[in-house]
BASEBA-347972 format. One record per residue: x negated, y negated, z negated of N, C-alpha, C in turn; residue in one letter. Coordinates in steps of 0.001 Angstrom, whole numbers, plus 500000, padded with zeros to 6 digits. Layout:
BEGIN
XYZXYZXYZa...
This chain:
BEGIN
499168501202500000500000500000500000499133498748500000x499253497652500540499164496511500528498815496044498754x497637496052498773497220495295497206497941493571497262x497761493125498439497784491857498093499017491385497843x500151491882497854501373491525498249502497492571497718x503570492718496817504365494064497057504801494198498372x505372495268499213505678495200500216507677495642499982x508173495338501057509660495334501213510093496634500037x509757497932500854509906498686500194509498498819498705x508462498456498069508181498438496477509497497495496273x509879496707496800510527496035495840511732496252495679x512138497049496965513752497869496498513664498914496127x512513499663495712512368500529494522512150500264493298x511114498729493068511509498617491977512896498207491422x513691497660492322515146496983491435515520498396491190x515573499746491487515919500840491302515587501179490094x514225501490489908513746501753488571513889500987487569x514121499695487887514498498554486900515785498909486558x516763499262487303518301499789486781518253500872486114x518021501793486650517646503363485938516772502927484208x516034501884484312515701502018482633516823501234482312x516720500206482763518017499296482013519397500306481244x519740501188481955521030502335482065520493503006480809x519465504087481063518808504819480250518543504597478906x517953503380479032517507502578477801518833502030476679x519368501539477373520631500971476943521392501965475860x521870503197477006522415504459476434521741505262475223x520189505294475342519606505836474155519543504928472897x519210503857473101519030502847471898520433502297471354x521743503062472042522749502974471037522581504152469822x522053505304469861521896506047469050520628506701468269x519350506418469342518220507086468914517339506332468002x518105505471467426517318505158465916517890505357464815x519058506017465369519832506585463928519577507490463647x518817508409464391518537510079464220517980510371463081x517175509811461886516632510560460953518000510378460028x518805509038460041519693509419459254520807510626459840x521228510581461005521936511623461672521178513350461071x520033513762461246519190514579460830519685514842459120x519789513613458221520016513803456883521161514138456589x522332513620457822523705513987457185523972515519457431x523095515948458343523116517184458943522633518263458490x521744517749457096520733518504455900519890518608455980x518869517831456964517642518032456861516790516946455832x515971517841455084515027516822454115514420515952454734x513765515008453826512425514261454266511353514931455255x510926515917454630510072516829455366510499517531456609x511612517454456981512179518080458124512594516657459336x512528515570458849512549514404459572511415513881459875x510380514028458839508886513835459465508586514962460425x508538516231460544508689517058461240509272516233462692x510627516301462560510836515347463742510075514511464556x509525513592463660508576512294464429507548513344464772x506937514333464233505669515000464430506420515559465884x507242516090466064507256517186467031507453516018468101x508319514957468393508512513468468965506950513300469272x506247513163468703505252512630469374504350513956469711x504289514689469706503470515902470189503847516005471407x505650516063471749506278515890473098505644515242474321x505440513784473410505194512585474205504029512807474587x503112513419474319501776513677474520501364514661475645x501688515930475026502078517113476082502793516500477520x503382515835477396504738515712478475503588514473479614x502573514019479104502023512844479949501273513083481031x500652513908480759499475514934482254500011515704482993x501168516802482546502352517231483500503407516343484255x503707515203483492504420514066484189503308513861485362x502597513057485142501843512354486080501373513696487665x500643514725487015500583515598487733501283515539489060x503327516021488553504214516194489354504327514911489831x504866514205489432504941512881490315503910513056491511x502732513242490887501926512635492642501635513826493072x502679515386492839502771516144494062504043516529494792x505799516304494077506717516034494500507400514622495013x506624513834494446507379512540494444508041511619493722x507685510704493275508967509469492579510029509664492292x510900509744493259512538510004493674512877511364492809x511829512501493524512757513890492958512271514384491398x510979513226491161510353513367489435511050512967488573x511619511597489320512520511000488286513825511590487748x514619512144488907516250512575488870515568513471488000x514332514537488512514511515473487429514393515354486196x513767514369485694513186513771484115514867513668483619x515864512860484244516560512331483862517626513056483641x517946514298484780518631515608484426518816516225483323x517030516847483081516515517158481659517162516338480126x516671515234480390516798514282479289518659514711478936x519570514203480040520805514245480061521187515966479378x520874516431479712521177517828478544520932517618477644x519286517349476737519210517061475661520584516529474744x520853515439475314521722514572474626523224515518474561x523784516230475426524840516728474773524153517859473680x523319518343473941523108519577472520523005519092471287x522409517652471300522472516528470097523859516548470075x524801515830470977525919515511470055526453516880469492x526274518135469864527269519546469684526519520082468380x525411519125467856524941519923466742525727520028465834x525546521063464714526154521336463812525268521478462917x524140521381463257522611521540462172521480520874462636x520612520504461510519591519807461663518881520173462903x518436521623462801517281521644463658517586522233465592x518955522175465522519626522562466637519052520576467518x519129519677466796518528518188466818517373518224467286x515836519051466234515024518944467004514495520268467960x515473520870468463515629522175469422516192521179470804x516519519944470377516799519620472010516227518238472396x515265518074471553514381517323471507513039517179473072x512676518397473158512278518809474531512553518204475396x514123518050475507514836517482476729514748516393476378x515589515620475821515193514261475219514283513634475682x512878514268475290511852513158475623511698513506477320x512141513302477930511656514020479447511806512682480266x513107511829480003512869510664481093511443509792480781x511510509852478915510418508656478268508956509144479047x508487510144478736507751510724478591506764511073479632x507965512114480707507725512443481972507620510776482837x508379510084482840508184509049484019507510507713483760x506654507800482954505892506972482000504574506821483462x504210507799483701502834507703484611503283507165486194x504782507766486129505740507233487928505317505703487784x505854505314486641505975503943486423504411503150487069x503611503352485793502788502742486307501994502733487403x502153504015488351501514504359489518502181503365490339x503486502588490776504186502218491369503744500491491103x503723500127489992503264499026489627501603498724489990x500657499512489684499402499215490114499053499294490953x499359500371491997499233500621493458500025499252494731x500749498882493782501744497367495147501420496282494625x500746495981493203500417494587493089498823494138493031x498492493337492988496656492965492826497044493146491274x495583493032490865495297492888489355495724491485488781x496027490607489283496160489107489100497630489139488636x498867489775489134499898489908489146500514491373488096x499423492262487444500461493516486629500374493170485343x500064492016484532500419491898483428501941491421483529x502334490241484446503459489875484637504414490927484729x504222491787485781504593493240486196505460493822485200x504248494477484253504524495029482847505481494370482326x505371492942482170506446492395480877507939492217481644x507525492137482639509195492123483414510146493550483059x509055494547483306509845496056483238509798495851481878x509167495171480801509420495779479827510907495095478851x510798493467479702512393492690479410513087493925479622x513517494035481037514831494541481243514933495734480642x514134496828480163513994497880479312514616497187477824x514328495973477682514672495465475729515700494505475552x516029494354477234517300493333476928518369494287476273x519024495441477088519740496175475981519083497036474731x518232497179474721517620497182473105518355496422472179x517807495034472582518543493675471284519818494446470880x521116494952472187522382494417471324522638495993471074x522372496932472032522532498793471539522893498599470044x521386498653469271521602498999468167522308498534467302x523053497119467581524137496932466790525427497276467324x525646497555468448526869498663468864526954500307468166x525566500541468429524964501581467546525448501866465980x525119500623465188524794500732463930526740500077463419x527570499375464593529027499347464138529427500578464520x529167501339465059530406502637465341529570503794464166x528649503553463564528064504410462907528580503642461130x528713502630460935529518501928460112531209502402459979x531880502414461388532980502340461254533447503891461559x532161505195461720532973506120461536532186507288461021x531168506732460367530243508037459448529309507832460798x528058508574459913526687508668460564527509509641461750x527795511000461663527759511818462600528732511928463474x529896511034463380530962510794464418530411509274465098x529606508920464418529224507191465155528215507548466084x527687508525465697526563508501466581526587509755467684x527825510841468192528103511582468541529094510560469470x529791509694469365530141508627469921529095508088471022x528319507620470407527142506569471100526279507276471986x526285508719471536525590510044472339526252509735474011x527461510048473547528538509956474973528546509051475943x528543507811474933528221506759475839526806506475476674x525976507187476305524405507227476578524770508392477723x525315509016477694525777510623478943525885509412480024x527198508973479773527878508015480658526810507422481336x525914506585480476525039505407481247523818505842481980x523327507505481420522053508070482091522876508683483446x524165509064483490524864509617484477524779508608485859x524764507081485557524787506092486557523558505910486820x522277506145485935521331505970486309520749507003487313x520951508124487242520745509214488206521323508794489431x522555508677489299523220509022490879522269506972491409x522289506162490908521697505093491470520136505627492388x519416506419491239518165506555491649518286507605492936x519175508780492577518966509645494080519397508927495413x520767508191495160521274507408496408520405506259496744x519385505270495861519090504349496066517744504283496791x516825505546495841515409504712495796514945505380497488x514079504845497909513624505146499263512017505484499119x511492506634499072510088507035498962509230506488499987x508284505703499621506989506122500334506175506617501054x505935506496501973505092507593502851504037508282501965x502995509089501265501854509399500270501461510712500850x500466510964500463499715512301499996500209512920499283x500795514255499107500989514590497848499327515224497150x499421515171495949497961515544495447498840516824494885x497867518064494897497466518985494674497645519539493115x497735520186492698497316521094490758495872520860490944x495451521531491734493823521396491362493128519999491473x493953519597492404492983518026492928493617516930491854x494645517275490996494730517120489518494300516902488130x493854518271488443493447518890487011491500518284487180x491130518245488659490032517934488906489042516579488329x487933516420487605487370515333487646488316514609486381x489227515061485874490139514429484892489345513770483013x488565514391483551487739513527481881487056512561482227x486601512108484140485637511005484404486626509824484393x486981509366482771487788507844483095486733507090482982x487172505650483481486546504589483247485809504691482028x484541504333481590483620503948480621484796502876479392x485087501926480385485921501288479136486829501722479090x488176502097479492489171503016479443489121503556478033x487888504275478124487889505614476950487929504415475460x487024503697475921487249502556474608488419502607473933x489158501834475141490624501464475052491551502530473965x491202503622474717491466504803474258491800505000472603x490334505226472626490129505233470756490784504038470278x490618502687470673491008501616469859492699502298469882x492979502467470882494665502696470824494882503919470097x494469504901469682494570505673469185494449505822467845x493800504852467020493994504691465956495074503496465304x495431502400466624496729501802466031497897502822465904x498248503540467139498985504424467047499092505430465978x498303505785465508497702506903464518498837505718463484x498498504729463216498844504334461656500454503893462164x501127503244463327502273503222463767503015504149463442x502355505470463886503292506754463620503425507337462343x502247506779461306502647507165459513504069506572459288x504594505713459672505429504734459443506729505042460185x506451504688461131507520504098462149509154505262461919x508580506437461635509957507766461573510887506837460410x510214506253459248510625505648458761511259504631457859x510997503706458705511718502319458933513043502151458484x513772503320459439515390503398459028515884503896457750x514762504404457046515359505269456040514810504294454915x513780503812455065513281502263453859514416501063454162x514650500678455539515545499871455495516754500033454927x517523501127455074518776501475454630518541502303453300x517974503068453134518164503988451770517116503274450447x515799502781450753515456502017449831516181500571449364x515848499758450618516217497766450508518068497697450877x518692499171450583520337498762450571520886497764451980x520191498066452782520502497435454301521739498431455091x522900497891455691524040498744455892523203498941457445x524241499953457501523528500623459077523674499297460519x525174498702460268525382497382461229524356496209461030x523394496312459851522736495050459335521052495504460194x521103496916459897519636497189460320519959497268462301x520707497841462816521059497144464244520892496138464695x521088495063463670521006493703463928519354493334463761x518873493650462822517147493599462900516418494557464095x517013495352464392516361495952465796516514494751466692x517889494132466862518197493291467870516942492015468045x516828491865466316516169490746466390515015491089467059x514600491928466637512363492660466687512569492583468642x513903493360469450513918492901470264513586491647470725x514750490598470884514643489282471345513534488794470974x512852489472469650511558487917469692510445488918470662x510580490203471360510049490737471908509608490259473730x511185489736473721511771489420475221511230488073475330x511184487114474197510875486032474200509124485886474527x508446486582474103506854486508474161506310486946475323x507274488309476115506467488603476833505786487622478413x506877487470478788506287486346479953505660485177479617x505399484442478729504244483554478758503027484326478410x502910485028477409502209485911476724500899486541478479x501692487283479023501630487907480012501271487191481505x502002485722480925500994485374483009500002484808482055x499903484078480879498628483274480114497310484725480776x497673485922480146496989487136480147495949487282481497x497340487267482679496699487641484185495873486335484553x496236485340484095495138483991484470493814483727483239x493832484216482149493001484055481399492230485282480601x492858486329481018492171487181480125492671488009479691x493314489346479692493628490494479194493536490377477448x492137490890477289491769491583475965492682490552474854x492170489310474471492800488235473412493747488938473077x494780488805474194496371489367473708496340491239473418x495403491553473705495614493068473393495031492910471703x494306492418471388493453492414469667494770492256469369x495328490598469608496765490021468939497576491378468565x497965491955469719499356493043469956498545493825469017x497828494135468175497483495125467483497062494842466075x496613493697465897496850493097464585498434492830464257x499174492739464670500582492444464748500671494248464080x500526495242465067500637496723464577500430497025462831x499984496220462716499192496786461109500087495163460233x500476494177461147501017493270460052502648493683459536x503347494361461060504470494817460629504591495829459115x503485497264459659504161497820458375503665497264456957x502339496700457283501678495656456031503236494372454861x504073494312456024505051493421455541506330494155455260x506168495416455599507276495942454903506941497107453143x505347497223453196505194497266451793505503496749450725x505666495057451469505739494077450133507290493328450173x507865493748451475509499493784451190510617493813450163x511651493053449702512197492958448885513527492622449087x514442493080449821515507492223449970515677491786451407x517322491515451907517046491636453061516764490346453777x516181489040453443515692487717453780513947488199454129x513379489464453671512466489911453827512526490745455170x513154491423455369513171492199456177513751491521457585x513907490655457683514202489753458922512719488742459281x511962488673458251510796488859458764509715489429459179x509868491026458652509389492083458936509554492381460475x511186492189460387511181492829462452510918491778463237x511094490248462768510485489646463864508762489908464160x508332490539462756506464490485463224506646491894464084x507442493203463851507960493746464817507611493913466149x509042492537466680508766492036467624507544491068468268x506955491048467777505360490306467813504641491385468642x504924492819467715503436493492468538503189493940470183x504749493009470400505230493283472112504276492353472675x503493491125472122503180490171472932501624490773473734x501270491721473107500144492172474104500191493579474614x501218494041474945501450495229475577501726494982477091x501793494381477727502285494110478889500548493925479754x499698493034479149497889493376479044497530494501478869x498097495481478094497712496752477759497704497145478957x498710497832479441499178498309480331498693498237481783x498398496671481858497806496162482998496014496771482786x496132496410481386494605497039481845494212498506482031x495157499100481732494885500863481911495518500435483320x495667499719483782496628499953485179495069499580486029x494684499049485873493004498186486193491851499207486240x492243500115485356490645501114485195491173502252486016x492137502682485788492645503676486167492433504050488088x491335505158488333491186505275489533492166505123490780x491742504825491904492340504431493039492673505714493305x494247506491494235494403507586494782494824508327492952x494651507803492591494998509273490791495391508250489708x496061507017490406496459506537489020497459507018488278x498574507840488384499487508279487797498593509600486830x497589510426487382496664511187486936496469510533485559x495469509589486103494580509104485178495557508349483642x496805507908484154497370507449483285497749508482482478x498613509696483179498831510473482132497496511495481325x496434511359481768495523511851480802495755511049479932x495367510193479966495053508807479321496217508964477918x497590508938478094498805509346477687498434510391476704x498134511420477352497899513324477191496725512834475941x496251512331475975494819512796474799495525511686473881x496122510938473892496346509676472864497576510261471590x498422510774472783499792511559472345499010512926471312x497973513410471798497525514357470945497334514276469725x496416513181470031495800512958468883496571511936467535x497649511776467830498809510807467187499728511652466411x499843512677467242501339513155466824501203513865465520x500338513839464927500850514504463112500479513376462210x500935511928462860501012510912461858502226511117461069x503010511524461291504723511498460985504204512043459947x503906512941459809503712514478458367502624513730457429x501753512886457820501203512414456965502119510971456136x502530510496456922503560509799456422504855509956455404x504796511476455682506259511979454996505508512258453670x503868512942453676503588513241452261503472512243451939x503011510973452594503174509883451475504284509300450968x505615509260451476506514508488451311507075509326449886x506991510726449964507051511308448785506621510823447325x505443510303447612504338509728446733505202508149446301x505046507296447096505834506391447226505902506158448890x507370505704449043507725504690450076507163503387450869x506385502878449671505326501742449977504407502118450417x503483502951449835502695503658450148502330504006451734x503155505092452426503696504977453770502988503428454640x503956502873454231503974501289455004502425500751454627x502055501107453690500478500346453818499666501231454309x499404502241454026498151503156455071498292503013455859x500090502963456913499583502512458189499404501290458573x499326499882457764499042499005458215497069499198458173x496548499870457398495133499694457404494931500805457846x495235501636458835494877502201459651495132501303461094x496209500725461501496257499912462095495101498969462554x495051498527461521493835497504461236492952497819462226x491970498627461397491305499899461834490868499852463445x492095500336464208492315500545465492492407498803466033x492746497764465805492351496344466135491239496190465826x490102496483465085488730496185464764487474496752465918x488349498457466455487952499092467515487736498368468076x489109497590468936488922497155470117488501495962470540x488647495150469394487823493718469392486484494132469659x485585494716468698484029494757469081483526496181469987x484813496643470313484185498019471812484976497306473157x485494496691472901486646496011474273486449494701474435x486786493827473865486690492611473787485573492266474215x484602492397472905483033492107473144482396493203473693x482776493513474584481669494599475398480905493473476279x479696494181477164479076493294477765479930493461478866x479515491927479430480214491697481037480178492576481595x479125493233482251479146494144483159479901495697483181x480297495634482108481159496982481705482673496223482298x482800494750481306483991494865481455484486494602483091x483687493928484278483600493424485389483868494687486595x483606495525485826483136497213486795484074497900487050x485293497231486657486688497886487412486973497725488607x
């Protein structure tokens, strides 16, 4: 494709993929932050909800090098419907549960649109724009992905108010059927493929550990914000509501917020980025990682916790740089590859934050929320003095 320019076709594929998350997104984030409480009404312990986040992110991990793989040997079009197929089962075996772990038994499916079309994405974005133009890129897909974020979860968190955890959210399930149902039939009727290569299993699996020199940086630095994100993040919902007495419609409304101040940062945030500099805003977006759960240790009440999700929404302001810059290192001809390695080793190495999180929350609840802010930390300290301050010539060699 044309670096310098998107061409006709990218761009009526992207309004495609831009609908298909919009749909997707919309439909899941009416219900999929209620799940650990959904999980509790259903009998599963603490330890069986950290479990959850553990097996959630093991998914996400596993699912990133096979995503990418298929994509660049079937195609866009028939990777996606299938991600989205998958996913769309998940969600009725969720609503038909009758037990906890029948929840994370269809979990598999679930993560398949996130997960699987994570590497489509960015192959499509880095391959049609110059480097000057994919931070912008990023934060655009990532608005229309969080515009229904903001209001979901308080549609979410009133029908889960007004009819019990497990009829509110067996509700919101349905409605998520409904909206991934439009997103499919849009994407098979709409999107128009590419002429490409298909690449190969072997021409795949091939050469897959030679990433970029800085890449791998990137890597580790991200891997240890993530690491302390995931002590935490399972939960949020269960400190917000079961510790600080936050009703389920009130904590919807703080998703909404962590949204909007999300939507609000990214486009200045993001062309400042493509005209001045990547890294800055990537340190920012990751000190932000470690200030959120840092501010919900010392939480008290819910005038507190409305400042908690707006810092939240903060750690959006350098993800859209992120992205662009794995979109930047990431080889010519194997970027969907390279991304989902990239994905594949991060997701690995993340996914038994949850379980460490759960023994702490045992311990205390606070507790939780501060290790992962200084693990967080941690992973911003990485990348400032291995990324940031690397020498020119490393960072120039993309």
């Amino acid at each position: 494709m044309n670096q310098g320019s998107a061409t006709p076709s990218y761009r009526h594929n992207a309004v495609v993929l831009l609908a298909a998350i919009f749909f997707i997104a919309g439909g899941e984030q009416l219900w999929l932050g209620f799940v650990p409480k959904y999980l509790q009404a259903l009998g599963a312990s603490v330890l069986a909800v950290s479990g959850y986040g553990v097996a959630k992110d093991l998914l996400d991990a596993v699912y990133q090098f096979p995503g990418g793989a298929l994509t660049a040997r079937i195609g866009a079009k028939n990777s996606l419907v299938l991600f989205n197929a998958l996913a769309l089962l998940g969600y009725l075996l969720t609503a038909a549960a009758q037990t906890w772990w029948v929840v994370v038994a269809a979990l598999p499916l679930i993560m398949s649109w996130q997960s699987f079309s994570l590497p489509a994405t960015f192959s499509i974005v880095s391959e049609s724009l110059p480097k000057a133009e994919r931070s912008t890129a990023f934060a655009w897909q990532s608005i229309v992905r969080r515009v229904p974020i903001a209001f979901a979860p308080v549609a979410g968190g009133a029908l889960v108010t007004g009819y019990g955890v497990i009829a509110g959210v067996r509700i919101a399930i349905f409605i998520g059927v409904a909206l991934a149902l439009v997103a499919a039939i849009v994407q098979w009727t709409s999107y128009r493929p590419a002429p490409s290569k298909p690449l190969g299993l072997r021409e795949a699996l091939g050469d897959v550990a030679a990433l970029h020199p800085l890449l791998k940086r990137l890597l580790v630095a991200d891997i240890a914000v993530r690491f302390g994100q995931g002590i935490g993040e399972i939960f949020v919902v269960l400190f917000a509501i079961n510790v600080l007495g936050a009703s389920a419609a009130a904590y919807g409304m703080l998703v909404g917020l962590a949204m909007l101040t999300s939507i609000a940062v990214y486009l200045p945030a993001s062309r400042r980025a493509d005209t001045t500099g990547r890294e800055p805003w990537i340190t920012a977006t990751y000190l932000f990682f470690a200030a959120f759960p840092a501010s919900l240790s010392l939480a008290h009440g819910m005038a507190a916790l409305v400042l908690c999700f707006a810092l939240m929404g903060l750690r959006e302001i350098g993800e859209p740089p992120r992205k662009a810059l794995i979109a930047d290192l990431a080889r010519e001809g194997r970027k969907s590859v390279d991304v989902g390695a990239y994905y594949f080793v991060r997701g690995l190495a993340v996914f038994p934050a949850s379980l460490v999180g759960g023994l702490l929350w045992r311990i205390d609840p606070r507790l939780t929320f501060a290790a992962a802010a200084a693990v967080a930390l941690l992973g911003a300290a990485i990348f400032y003095f291995r990324v940031q301050r690397a020498p020119v010539s490393l960072r120039t060699s993309a």
